[in-house]
C-alpha positions as CSV (number, residue, x, y, z in Angstrom):
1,X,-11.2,16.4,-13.3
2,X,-8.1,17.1,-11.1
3,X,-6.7,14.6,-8.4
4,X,-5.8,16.5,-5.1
5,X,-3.2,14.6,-2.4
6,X,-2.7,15.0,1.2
7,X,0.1,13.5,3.0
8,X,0.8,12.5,6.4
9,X,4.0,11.8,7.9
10,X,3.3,11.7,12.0
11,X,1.3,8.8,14.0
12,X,-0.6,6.9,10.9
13,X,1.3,8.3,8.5
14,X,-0.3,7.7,5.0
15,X,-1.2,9.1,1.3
16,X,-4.7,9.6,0.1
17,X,-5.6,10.8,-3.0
18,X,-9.7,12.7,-4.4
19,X,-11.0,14.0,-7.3
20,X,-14.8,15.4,-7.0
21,X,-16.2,11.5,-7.2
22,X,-14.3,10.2,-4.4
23,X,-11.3,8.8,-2.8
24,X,-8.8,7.2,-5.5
25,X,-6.3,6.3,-3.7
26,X,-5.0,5.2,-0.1
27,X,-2.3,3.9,1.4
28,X,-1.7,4.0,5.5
29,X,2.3,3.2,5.6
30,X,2.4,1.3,8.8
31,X,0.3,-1.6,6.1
32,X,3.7,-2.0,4.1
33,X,6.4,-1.3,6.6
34,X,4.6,-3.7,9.2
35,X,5.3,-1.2,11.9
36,X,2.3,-0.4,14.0
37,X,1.4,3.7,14.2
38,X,4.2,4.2,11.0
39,X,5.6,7.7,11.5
40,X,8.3,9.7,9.6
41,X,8.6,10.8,5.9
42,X,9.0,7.6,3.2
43,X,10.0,8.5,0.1
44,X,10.2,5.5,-1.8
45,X,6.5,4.6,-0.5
46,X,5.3,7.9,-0.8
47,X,6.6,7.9,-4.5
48,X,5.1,4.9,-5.1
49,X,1.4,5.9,-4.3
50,X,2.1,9.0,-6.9
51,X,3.3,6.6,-9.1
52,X,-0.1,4.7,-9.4
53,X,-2.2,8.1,-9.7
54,X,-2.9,9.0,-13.2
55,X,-0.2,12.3,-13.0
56,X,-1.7,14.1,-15.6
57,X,-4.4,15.1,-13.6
58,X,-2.4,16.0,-10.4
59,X,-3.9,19.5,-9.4
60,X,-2.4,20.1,-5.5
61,X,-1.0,18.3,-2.7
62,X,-0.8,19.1,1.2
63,X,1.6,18.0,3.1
64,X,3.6,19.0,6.9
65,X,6.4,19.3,5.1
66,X,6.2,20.7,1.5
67,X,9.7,21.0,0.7
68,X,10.3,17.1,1.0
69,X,7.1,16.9,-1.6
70,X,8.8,19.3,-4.4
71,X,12.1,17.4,-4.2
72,X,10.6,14.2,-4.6
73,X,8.1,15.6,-7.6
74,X,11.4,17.0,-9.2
75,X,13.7,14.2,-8.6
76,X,11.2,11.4,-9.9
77,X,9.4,13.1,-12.3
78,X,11.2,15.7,-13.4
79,X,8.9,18.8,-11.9
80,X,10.3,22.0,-12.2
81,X,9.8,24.5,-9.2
82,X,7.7,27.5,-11.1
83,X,6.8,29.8,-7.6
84,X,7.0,29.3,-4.1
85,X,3.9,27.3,-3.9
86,X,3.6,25.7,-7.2
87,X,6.0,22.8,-9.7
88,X,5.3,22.7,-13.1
89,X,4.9,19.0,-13.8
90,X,4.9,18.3,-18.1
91,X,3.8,21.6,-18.7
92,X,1.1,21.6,-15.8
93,X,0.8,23.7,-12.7
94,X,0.9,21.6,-9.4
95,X,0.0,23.6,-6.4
96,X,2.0,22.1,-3.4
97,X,0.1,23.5,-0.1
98,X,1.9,23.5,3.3
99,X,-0.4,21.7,5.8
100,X,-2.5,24.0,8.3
101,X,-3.2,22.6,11.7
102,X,-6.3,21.5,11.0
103,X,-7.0,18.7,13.3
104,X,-10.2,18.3,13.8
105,X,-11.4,20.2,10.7
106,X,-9.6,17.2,8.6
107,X,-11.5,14.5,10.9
108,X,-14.7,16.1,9.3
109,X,-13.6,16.1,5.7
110,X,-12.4,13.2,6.1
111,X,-15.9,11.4,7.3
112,X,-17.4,13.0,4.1
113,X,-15.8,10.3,1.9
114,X,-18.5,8.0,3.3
115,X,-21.8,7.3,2.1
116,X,-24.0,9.6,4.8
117,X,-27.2,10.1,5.1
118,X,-28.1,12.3,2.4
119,X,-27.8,15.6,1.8
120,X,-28.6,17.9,5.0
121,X,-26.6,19.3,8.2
122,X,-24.4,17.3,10.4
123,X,-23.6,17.6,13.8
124,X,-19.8,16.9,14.4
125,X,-17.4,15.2,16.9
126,X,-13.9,15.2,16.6
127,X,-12.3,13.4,19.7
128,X,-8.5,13.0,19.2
129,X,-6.0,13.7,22.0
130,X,-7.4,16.7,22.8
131,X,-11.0,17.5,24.8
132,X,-14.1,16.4,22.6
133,X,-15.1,19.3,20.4
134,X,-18.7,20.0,19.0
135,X,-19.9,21.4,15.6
136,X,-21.5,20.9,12.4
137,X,-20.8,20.9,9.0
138,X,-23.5,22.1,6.1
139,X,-23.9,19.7,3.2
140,X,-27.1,20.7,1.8
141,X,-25.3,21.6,-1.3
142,X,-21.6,20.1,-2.0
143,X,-18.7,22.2,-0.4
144,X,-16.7,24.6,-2.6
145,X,-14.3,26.6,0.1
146,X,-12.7,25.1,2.8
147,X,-14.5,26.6,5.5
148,X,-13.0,25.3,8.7
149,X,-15.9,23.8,11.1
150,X,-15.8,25.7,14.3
151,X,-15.0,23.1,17.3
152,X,-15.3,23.7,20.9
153,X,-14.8,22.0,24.4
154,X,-18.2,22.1,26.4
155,X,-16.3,21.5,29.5
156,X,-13.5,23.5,31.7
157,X,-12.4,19.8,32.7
158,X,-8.9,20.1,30.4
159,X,-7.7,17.2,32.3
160,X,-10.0,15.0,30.1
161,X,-9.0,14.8,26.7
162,X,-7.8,12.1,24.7
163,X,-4.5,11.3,26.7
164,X,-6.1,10.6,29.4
165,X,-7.4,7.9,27.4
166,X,-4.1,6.7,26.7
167,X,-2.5,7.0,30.2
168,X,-5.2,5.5,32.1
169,X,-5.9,2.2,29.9
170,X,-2.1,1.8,28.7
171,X,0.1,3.0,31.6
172,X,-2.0,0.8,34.3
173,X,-1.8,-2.2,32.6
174,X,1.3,-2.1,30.3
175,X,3.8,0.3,31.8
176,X,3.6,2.7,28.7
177,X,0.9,5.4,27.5
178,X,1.5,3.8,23.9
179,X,-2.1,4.2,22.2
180,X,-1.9,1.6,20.2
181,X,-2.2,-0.6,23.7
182,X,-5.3,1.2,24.5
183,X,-8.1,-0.8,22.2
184,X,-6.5,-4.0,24.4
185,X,-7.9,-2.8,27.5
186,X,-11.7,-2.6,26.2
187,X,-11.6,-6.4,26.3
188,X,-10.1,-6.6,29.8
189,X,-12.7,-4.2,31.2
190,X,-15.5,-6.4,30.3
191,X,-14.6,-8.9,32.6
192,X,-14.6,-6.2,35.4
193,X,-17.4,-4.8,37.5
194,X,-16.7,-1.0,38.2
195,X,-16.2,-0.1,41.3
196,X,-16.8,3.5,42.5
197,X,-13.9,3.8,44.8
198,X,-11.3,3.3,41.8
199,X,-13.4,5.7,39.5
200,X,-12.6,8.2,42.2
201,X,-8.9,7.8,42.3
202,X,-8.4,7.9,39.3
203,X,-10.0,10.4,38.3
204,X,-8.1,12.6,41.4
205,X,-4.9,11.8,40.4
206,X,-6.2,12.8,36.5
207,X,-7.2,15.7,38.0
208,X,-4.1,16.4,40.1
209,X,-1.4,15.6,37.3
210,X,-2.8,17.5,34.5
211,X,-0.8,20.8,34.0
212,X,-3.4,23.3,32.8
213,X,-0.6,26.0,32.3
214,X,0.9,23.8,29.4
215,X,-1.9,21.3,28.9
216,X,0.1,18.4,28.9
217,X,0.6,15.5,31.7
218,X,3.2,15.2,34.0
219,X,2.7,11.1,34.2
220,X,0.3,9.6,36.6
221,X,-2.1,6.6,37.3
222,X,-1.3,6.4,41.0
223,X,2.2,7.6,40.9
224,X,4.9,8.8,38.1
225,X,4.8,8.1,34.8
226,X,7.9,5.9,35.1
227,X,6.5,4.2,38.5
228,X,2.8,3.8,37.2
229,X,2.9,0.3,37.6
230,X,4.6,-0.3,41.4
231,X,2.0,2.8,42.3
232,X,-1.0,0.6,40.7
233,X,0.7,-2.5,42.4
234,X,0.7,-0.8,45.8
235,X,-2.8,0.4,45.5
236,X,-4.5,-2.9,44.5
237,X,-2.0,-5.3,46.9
238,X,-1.5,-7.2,43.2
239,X,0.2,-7.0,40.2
240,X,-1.8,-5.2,37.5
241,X,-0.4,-7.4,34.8
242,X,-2.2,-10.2,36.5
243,X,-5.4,-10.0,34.2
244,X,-6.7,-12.7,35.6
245,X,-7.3,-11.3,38.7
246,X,-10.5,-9.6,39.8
247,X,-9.3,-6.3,40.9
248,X,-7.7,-6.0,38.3
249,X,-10.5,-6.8,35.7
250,X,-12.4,-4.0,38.1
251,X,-9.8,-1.4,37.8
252,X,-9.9,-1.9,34.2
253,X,-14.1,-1.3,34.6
254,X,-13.6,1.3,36.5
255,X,-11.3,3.2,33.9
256,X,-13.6,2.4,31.2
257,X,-16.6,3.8,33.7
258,X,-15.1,7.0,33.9
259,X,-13.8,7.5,30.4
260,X,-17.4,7.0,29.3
261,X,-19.3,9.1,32.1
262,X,-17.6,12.1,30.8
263,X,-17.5,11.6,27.6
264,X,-21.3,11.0,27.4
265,X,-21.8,14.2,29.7
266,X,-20.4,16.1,27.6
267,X,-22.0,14.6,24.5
268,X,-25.2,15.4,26.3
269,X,-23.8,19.2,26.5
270,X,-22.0,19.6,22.9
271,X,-25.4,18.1,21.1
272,X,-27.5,20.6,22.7
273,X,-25.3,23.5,22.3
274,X,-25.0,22.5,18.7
275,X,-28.4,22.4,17.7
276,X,-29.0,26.0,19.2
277,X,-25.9,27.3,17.3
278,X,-27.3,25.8,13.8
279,X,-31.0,27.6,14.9
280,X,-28.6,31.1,15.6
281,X,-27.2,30.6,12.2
282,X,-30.5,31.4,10.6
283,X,-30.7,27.5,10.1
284,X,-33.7,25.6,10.5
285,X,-32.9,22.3,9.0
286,X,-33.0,19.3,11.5
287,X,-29.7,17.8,11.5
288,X,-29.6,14.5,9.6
289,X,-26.9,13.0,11.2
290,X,-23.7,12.7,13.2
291,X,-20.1,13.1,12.0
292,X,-17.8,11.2,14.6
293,X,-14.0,11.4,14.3
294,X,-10.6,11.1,15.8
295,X,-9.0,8.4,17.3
296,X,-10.9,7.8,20.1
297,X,-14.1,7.1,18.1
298,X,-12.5,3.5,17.7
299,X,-13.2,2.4,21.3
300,X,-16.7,1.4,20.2
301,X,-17.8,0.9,23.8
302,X,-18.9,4.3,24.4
303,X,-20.6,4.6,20.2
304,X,-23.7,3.6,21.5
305,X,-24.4,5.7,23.8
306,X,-23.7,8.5,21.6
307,X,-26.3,7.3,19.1
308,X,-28.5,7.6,21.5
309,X,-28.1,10.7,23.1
310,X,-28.2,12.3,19.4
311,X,-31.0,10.1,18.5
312,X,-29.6,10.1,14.9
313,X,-28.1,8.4,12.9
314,X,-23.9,8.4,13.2
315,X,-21.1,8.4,11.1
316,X,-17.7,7.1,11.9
317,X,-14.6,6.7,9.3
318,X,-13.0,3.1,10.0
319,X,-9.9,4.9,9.4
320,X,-11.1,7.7,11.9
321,X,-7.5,8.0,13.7
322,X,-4.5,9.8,12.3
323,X,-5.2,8.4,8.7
324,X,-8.1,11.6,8.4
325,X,-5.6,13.7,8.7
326,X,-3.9,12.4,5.1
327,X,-7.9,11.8,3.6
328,X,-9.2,15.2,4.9
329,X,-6.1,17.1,4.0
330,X,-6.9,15.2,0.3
331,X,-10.5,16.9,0.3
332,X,-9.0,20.5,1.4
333,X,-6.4,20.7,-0.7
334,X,-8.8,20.2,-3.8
335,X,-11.1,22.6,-2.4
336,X,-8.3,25.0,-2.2
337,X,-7.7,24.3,-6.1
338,X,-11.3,24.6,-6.8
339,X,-13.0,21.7,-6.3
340,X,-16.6,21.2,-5.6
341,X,-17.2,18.2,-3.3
342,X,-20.6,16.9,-2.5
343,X,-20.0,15.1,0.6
344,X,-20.9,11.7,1.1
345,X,-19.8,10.4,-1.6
346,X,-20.3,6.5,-0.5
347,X,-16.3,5.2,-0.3
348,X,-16.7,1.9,1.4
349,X,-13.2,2.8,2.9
350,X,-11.8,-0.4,0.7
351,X,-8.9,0.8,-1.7
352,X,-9.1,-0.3,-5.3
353,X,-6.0,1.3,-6.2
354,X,-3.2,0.3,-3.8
355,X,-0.4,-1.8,-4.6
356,X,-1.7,-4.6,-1.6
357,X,-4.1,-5.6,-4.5
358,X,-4.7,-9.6,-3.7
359,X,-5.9,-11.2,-6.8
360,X,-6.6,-15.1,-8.1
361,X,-4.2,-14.1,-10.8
362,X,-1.4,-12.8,-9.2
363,X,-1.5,-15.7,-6.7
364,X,-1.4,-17.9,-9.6
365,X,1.3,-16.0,-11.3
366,X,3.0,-16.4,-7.9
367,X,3.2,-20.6,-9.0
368,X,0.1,-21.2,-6.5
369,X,-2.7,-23.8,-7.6
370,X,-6.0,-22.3,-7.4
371,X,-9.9,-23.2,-7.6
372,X,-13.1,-22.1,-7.4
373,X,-14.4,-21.9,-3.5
374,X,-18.3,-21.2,-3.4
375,X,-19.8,-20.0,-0.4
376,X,-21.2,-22.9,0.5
377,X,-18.0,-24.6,0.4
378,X,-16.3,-22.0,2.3
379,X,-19.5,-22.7,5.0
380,X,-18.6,-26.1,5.1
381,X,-15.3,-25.4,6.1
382,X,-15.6,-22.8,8.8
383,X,-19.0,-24.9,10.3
384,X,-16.6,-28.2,11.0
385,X,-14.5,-26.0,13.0
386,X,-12.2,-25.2,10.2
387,X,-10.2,-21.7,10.1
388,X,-10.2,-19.9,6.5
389,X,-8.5,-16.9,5.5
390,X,-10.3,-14.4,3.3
391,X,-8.1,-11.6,1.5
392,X,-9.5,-9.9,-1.4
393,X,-8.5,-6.6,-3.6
394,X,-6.9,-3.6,-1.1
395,X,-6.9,-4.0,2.0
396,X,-9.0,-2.1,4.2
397,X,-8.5,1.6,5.5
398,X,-8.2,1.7,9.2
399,X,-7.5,-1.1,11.7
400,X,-10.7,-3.2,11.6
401,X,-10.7,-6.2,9.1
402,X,-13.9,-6.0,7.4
403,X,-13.6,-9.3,5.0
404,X,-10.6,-8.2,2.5
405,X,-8.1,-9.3,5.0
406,X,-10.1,-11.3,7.8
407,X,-9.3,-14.8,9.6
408,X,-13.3,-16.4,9.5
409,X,-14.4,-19.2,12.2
410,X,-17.7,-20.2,13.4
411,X,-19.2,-18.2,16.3
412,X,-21.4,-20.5,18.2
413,X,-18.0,-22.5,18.7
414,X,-18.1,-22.0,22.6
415,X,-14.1,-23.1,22.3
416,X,-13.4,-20.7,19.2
417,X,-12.3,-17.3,21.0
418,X,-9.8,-19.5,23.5
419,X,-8.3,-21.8,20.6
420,X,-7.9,-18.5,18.7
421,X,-6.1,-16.6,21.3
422,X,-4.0,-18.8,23.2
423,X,-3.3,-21.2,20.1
424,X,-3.5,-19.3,16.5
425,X,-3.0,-15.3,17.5
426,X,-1.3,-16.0,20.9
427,X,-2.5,-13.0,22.7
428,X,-4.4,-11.9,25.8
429,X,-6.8,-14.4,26.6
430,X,-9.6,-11.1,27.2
431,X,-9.4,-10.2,23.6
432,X,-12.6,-9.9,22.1
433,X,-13.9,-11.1,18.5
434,X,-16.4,-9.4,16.8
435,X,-19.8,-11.1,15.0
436,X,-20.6,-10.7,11.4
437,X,-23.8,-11.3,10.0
438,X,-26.4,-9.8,7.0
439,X,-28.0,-6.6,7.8
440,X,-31.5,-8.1,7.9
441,X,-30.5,-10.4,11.1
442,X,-29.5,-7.5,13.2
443,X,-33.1,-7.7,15.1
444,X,-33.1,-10.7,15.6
445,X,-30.2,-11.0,17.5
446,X,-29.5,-7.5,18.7
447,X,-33.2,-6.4,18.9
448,X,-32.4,-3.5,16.5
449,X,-31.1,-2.3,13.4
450,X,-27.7,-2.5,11.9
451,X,-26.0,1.3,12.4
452,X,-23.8,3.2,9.7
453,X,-21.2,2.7,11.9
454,X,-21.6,-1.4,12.4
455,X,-20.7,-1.2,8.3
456,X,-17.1,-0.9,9.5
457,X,-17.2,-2.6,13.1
458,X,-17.5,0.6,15.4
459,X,-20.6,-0.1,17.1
460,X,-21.3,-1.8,20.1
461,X,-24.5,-3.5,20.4
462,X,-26.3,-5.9,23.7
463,X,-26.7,-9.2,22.7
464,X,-30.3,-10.6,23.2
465,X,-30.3,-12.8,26.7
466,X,-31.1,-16.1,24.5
467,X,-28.4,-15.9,22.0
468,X,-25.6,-15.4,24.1
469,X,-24.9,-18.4,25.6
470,X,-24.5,-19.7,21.9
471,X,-22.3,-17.0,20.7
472,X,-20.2,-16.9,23.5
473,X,-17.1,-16.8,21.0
474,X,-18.3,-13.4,19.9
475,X,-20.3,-12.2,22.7
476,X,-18.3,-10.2,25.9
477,X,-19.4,-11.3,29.9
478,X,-21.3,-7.7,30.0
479,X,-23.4,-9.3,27.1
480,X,-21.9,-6.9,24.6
481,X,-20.4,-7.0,21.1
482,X,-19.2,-5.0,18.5
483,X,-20.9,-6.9,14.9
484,X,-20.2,-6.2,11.7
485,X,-23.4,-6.1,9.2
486,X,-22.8,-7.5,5.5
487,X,-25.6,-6.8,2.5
488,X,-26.2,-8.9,-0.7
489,X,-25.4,-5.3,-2.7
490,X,-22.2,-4.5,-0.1
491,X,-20.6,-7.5,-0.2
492,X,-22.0,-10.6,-2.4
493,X,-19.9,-13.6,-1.1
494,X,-19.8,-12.9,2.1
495,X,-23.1,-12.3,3.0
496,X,-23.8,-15.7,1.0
497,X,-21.3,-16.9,3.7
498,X,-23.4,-16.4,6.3
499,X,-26.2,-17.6,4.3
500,X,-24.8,-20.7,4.0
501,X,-23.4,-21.3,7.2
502,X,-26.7,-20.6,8.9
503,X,-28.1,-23.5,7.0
504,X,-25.3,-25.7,8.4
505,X,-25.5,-24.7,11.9
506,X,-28.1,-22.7,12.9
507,X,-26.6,-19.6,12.9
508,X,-25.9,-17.0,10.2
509,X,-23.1,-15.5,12.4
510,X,-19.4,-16.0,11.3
511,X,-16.3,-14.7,14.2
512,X,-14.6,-12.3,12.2
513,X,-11.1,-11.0,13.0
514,X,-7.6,-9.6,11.2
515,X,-5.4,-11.7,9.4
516,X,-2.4,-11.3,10.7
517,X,0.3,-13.5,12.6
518,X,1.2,-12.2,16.2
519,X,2.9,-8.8,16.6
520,X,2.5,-7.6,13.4
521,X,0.0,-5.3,11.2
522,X,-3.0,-6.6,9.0
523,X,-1.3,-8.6,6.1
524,X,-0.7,-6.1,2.9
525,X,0.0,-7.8,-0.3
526,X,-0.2,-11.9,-1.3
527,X,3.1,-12.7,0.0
528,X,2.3,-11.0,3.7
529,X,-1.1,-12.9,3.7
530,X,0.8,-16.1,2.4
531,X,3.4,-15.7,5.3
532,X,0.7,-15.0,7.9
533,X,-1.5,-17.8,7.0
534,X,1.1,-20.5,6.9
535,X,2.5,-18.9,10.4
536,X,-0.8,-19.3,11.8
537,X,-1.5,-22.6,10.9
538,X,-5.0,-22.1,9.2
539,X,-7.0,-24.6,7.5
540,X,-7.7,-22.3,4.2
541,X,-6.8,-19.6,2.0
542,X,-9.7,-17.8,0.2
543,X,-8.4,-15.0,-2.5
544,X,-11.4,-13.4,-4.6
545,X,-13.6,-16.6,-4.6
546,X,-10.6,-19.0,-5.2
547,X,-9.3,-21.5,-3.1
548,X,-5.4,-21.3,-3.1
549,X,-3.5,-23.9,-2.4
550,X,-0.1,-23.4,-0.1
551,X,1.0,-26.8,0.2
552,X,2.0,-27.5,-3.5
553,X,2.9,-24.5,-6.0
554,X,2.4,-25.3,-9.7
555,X,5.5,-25.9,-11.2
């Protein structure tokens, strides 16, 4: 059974590695580096993930730039070049594949790693920087070409695509159209009410700076790129980086307003256009599902409302950014080589085999003192107001801390979002914290069922009017949260957790966030998570069911 790589060296930059069972390995750069949105070629790091693959069963690998690839195969493991495509590595032909530009093709692929719905036909949405694009994807039977999903724009609006994302949520607010500042501005716009007058403007000067010619921005949000926040000032008569003020907070609504109107129209549009194409096709299958991808698919606030509009169920990688590029290049390269893949193969986007591996004994090979921690235990830590660390096997894929590298507290602590913004994580004092709780509870608080997509934190969900007073920690002014659903099968301990903790305090709901100390990434290997904990002043340190204990080392 081969192993197929794809490589990624622009925003996200990363190595992921298949075979026809699943994903075998992953590793997003920006984990190890601790440099947010990691770009640029890395040989040592990128040698290291091959190093950790089991080489006699390298088939192919894709990457931007191939050339880098053979030099590295032939400098560390002694490939020899055998054709312009191909190294011969101990007497074994390795294809090495320059990468198409396959965007939004790779955000597919890449969404098939995860456990779907079945077998069947899947409406897809890729929406990256560019304008959403609509299609589907066939996975009746498992894929044996790479046959590129078609993707199309539903709207002649060019002017809203995924920068505009980026300019009118990061420029505004923090002088920059970084993306990486964008996911900050979901938390501020909940405060906000929108107001139609500011959904107007903005969406004029969208309009009027888009170049269609090029497709590309000339700068804007009330002004210039590089005057974007003296224009905002002048237009709101205060400071935008005054977040505490209410226009503001409503300008913030109002972006949010507009991003999702559009969006959602042309959900409305792409959804119905795709189910007629997949009826042209000769297909009369109902589509079992939706395939969500690219970065913007990590807002969350607009998730919901495309559930709804597709009345289906829908899937959404956590690492659905950049990082699908190097996961869906994996799963075309290897059906380039002659791979069948069955799609939804049911990764829980958890690596097993990355070097960030956090284990009891490696801690306690580290000199650290370590003992069992029960669940109950842990409970009785978290429901006194304590703050444990959790950080188990590989870190997660993606941005969202899912309970391998999470910072726990109690979320009917009305105090617990404050204390943990302006005293442990020393951020924004808007920033949101998500719920986690068993599957099973989801209707009782929410008034539905858990989604595919809450598995990973990239739903958004209205929290019933009697519960939110008492999860105001996890619970935004609009009434909204984004909860993460734990299963006795998925994850054992932690859904004991909650178990436990409900018994203590009425609620089975635990505040789940990253662990990680300000300004940097999620912590990667035991000595990050070590350095974060003590940083952040937390009251314990959790590693695979083990308490581990910081203050003394053994000697």
């Amino acid at each position: 059974m081969g192993v197929h790589v794809g490589l990624y060296d622009d925003h996200n930059a990363g190595f992921a590695a298949v075979d026809e069972q699943g994903v075998v390995g992953y590793t997003e750069f920006e984990r190890i580096t601790r440099i947010k949105n990691q770009e640029g070629w890395l040989p040592e790091l990128v040698g290291a993930c091959f190093d950790r693959l089991p080489l006699d069963r390298l088939e192919s690998v894709t990457a931007p730039r191939p050339e880098l690839v053979k030099e590295l195969l032939a400098e560390r493991y002694g490939a020899v070049r055998s054709g312009p495509a191909t190294m011969t590595l101990d007497g074994r032909t390795v294809r090495v594949i320059p990468q198409p530009d396959l965007h939004g093709y790779f955000h597919v692929l890449a969404a098939t790693t995860l456990p779907l719905a079945g077998p069947g036909v899947y409406l897809s949405i890729v929406f990256d920087a560019e304008q959403p694009r609509f299609g589907w994807i066939d996975l009746r039977t498992p894929l044996e070409t790479p046959r590129p999903v078609e993707l199309t724009p539903v709207s002649s609006e060019r002017w809203f695509n995924g920068a505009v994302f980026g300019d009118l949520f990061g420029r505004i607010f923090y002088g920059s159209g970084d993306l990486s500042n964008c996911g900050k501005l979901m938390g501020l716009s909940a405060w906000g009410s929108a107001k139609l007058k500011h959904v107007r403007e903005l969406e004029r000067v969208a309009q009027e700076s888009f170049d269609p010619s090029v497709e590309t921005w000339n700068g804007y949000c009330l002004g210039s790129a590089d005057e974007a926040l003296a224009a905002v000032e002048e237009y709101l008569g205060v400071s935008p980086r005054a977040h505490e003020l209410s226009a503001t907070l409503d300008l913030a609504a109002s972006a949010q307003e507009l991003f999702t109107h559009h969006f959602i129209e042309q959900v409305k549009e792409g959804v119905a256009r795709t189910r007629k194409a997949i009826r042209a096709a000769g297909v009369h299958d109902e589509p079992v599902g939706v395939i969500y991808g690219g970065g913007c698919a990590l807002s969350v606030v607009s998730n919901r409302d495309v559930r709804e509009v597709a009345g289906l169920p829908v899937f959404i990688p956590p690492f659905a950014h950049d990082a699908s590029q190097f996961v869906g290049g994996a799963v075309w390269a290897g059906l380039k080589s002659g791979m069948r893949w069955p799609g939804g193969v049911g990764w829980s986007g958890v690596p097993e085999h990355t070097e960030d591996h956090v284990s009891v004994a490696g801690a306690a090979q580290a000199g650290y003192e370590t003992s069992p921690a029960t669940p109950a235990e842990v409970a009785r830590i978290i429901a006194s107001g304590g703050l444990v660390a959790l950080a188990r096997g590989g870190a997660e894929a993606g941005p969202r801390a899912l309970g391998h590298r999470s910072l726990l507290a109690r979320a009917n602590d009305p105090a617990m979002r404050d204390r943990l913004n302006d005293h442990v994580k020393k951020r924004e004092w808007y920033r949101p914290f998500a719920p986690l709780l068993p599957r099973e509870e989801f209707p009782r608080y929410f008034g539905e069922e858990a989604s595919p997509a809450s598995r990973y934190m990239l739903d958004s969900y209205r929290v019933r009017p009697e519960f939110r007073g008492r999860l105001t920690s996890v619970t935004g002014p609009d009434g909204v949260a984004r909860p993460q659903c734990v299963d006795p099968d998925g994850d054992p301990f932690l859904y004991e957790v909650c178990q436990e903790l409900g018994k203590l305090c009425g609620d089975p709901v635990l505040l789940n966030t990253s662990l990680n100390a300000p300004g940097r990434t999620i912590a990667h290997d035991l000595g990050q998570v070590v350095e974060d904990v003590v940083e952040l002043g937390l009251d314990a340190l959790v590693v695979d069911g083990s308490f581990v204990d910081l203050k003394d080392r053994a000697r």
